[in-house]
Residue frames relative to the residue before (quaternion, step in Angstrom):
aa qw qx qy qz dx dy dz
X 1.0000 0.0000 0.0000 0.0000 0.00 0.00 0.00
X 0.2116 -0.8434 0.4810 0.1122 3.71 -0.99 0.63
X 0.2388 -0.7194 0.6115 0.2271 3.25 -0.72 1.14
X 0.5572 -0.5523 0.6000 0.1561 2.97 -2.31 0.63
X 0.0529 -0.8464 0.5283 -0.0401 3.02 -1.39 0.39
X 0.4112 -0.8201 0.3402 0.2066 3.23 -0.85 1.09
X 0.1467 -0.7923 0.5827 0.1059 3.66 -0.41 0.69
X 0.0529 -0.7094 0.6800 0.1777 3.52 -1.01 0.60
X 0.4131 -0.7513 0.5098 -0.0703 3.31 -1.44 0.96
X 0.2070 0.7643 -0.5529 0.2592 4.02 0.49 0.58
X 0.5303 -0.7018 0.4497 0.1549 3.05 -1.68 0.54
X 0.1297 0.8721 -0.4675 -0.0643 3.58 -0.31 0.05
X 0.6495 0.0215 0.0664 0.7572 3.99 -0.13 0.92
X 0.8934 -0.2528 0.3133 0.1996 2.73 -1.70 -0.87
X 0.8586 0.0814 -0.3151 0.3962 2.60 1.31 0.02
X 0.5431 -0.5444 0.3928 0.5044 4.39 -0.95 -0.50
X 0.3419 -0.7071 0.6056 0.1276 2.91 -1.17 1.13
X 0.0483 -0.7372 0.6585 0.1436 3.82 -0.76 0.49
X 0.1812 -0.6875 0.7028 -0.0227 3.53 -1.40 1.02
X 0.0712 0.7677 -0.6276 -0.1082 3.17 -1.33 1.11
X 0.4005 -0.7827 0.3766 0.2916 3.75 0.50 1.51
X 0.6909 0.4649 -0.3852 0.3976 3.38 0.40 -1.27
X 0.8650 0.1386 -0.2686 0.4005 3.62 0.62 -0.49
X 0.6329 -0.5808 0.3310 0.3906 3.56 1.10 1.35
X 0.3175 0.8062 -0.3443 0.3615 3.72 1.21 0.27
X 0.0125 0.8345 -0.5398 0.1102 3.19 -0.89 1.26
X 0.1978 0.9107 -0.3567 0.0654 3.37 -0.19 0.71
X 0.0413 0.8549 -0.5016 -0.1259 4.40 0.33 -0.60
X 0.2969 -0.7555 0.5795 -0.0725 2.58 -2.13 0.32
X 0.4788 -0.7574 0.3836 0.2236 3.45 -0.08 0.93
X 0.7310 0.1337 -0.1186 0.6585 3.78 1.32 -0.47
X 0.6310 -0.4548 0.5441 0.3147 3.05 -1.76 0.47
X 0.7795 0.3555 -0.3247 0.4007 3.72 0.51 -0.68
X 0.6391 0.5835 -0.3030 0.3990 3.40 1.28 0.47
X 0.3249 0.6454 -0.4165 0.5517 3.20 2.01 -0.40
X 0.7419 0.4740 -0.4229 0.2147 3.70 -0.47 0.22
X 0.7484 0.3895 -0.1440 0.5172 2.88 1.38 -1.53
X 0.4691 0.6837 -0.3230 0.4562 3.38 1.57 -0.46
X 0.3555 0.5694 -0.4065 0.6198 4.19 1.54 -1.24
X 0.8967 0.2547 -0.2628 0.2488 3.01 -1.10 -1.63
X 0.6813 0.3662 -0.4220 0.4729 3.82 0.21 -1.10
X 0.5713 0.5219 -0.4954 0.3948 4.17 0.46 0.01
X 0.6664 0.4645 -0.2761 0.5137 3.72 0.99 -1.25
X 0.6353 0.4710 -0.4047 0.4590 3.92 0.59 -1.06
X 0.6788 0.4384 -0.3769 0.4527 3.98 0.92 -0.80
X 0.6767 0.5481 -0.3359 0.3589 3.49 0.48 -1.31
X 0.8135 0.2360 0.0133 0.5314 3.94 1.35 -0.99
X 0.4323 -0.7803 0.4369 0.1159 3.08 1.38 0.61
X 0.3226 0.5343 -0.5853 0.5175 3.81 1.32 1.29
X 0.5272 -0.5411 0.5373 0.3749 3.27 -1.45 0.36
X 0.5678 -0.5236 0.4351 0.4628 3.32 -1.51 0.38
X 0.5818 0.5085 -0.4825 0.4124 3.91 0.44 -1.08
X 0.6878 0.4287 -0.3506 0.4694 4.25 0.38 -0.15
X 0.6988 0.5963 -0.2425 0.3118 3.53 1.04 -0.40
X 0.1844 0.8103 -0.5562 0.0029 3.47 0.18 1.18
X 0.2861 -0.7541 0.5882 0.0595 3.25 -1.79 0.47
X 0.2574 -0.6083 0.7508 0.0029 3.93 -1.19 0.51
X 0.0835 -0.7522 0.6293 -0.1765 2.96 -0.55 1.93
X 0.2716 -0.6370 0.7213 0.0150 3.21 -1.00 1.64
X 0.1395 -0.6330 0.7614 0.0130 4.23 -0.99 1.38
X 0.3014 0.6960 -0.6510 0.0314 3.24 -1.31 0.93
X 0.4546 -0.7772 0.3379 0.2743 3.51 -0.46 0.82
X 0.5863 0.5566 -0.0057 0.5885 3.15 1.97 -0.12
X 0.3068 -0.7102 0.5646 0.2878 3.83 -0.38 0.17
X 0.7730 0.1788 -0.1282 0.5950 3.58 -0.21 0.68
X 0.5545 0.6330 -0.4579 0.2866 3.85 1.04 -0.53
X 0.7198 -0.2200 0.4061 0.5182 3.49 -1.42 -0.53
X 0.3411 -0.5967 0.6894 0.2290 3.39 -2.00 1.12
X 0.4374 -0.6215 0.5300 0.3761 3.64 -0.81 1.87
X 0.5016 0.7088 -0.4825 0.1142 3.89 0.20 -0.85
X 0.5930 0.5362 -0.2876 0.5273 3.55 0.88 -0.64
X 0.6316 0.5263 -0.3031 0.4820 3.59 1.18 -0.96
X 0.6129 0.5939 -0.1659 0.4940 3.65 1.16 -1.21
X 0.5948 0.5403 -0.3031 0.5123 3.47 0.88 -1.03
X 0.7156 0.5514 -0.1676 0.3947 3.42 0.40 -1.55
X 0.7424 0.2798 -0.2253 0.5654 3.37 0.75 -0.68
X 0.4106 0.5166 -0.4762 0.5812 4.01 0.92 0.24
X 0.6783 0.4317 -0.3356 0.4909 3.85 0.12 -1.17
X 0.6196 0.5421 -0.3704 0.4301 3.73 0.65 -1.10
X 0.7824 0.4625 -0.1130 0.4015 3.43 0.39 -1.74
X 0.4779 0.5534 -0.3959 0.5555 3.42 1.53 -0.13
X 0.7259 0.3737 -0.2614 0.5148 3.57 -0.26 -1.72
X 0.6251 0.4444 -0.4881 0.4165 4.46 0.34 -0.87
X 0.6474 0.4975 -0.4401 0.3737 4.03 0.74 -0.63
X 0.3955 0.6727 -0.4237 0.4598 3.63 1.62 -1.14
X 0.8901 0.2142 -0.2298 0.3303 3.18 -0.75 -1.22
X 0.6217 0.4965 -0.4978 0.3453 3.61 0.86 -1.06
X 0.6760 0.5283 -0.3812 0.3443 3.93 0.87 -0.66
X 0.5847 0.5801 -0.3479 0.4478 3.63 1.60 -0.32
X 0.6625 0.4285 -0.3563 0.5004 3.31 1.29 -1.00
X 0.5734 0.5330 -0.4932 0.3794 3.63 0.78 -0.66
X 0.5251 0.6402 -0.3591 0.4306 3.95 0.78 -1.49
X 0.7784 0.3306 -0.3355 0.4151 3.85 0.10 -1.82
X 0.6842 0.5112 -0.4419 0.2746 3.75 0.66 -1.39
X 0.5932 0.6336 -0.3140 0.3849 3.56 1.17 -0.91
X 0.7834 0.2820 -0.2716 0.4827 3.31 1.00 -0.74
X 0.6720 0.5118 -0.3126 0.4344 3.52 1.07 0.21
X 0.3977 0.5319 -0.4280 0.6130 3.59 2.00 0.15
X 0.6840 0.5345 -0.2260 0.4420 3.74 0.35 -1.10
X 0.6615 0.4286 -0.2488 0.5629 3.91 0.81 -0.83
X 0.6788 0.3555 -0.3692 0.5259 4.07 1.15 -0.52
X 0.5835 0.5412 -0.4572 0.3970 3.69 1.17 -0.06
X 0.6245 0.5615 -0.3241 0.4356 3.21 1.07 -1.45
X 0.7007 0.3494 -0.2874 0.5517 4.09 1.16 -0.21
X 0.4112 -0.7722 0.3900 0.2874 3.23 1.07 0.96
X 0.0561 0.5790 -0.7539 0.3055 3.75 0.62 1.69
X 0.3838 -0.7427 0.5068 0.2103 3.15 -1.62 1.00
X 0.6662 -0.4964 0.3395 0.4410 3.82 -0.83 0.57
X 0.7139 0.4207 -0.4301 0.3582 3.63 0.44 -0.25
X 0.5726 0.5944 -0.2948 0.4816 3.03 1.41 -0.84
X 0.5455 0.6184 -0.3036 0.4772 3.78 1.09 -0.67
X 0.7485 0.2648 -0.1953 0.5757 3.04 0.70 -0.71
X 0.6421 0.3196 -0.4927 0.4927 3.82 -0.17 0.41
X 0.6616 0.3896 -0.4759 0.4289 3.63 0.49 -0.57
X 0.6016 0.4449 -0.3452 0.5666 4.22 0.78 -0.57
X 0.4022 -0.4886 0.7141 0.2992 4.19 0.27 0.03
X 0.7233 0.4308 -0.4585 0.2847 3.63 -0.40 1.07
X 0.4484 -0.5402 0.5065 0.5006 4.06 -0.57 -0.02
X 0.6894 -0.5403 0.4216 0.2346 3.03 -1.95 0.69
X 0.7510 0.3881 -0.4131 0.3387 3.19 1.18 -0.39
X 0.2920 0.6262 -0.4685 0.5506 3.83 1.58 -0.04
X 0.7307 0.4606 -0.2903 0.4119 3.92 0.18 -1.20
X 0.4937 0.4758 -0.3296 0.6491 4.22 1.23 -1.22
X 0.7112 0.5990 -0.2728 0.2470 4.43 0.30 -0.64
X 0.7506 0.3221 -0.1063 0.5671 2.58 1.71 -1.49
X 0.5188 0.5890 -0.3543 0.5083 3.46 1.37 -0.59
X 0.7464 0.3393 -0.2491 0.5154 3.81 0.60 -0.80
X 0.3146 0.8065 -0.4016 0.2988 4.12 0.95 0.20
């Protein structure tokens, strides 16, 4: 069974520093995308668990003691979620409203200036 662990995360210079308090651990990284695997191979050494057992709960703060960016990260995931929603609704309506000016035998160039796009985007969505 694997135990979890908390990792705080802060910046310093160039590079991230990773702390794992409970085990007085100290350790860093030069990239965010390395701050993970860097946790684990520190915990698998420091306790002598394999890494594949070693999980962790990373606390990002650009600061010691500052705000956990995570809430900041979250927020903009929720954003970037609901911005794909709509772009796939607007994509869905223009498609079916390029098609409905073909089906009235509007010509593709015209399709496309009345939608704010080039005729050939318009010949794309009309032929979808």
């Amino acid at each position: 069974m694997s135990k979890t662990y908390t990792v705080s995360v802060t910046r310093d210079g160039k590079w991230w520093m990773i702390a794992v308090p409970e085990l007085d651990a100290l350790t860093q990284a030069r990239r965010i995308d390395d701050v993970h695997t860097a946790a684990k191979e520190l915990i698998a050494l420091e306790t002598g668990v394999a890494l594949a057992d070693v999980e962790i709960e990373q606390h990002i703060q650009l600061e010691p003691g500052g705000e956990d960016l995570a809430v900041h990260i979250a927020e903009i995931a929720t954003q970037r979620a609901r911005l794909a929603e709509d772009e796939a609704r607007v994509k869905a309506s223009t498609e079916a409203f390029a098609k409905k000016l073909a089906t009235a035998q509007v010509p593709v160039r015209d399709i496309g200036s009345l939608l704010g796009v080039t005729f050939q985007r318009a010949s794309q969505l009309v032929n979808n």
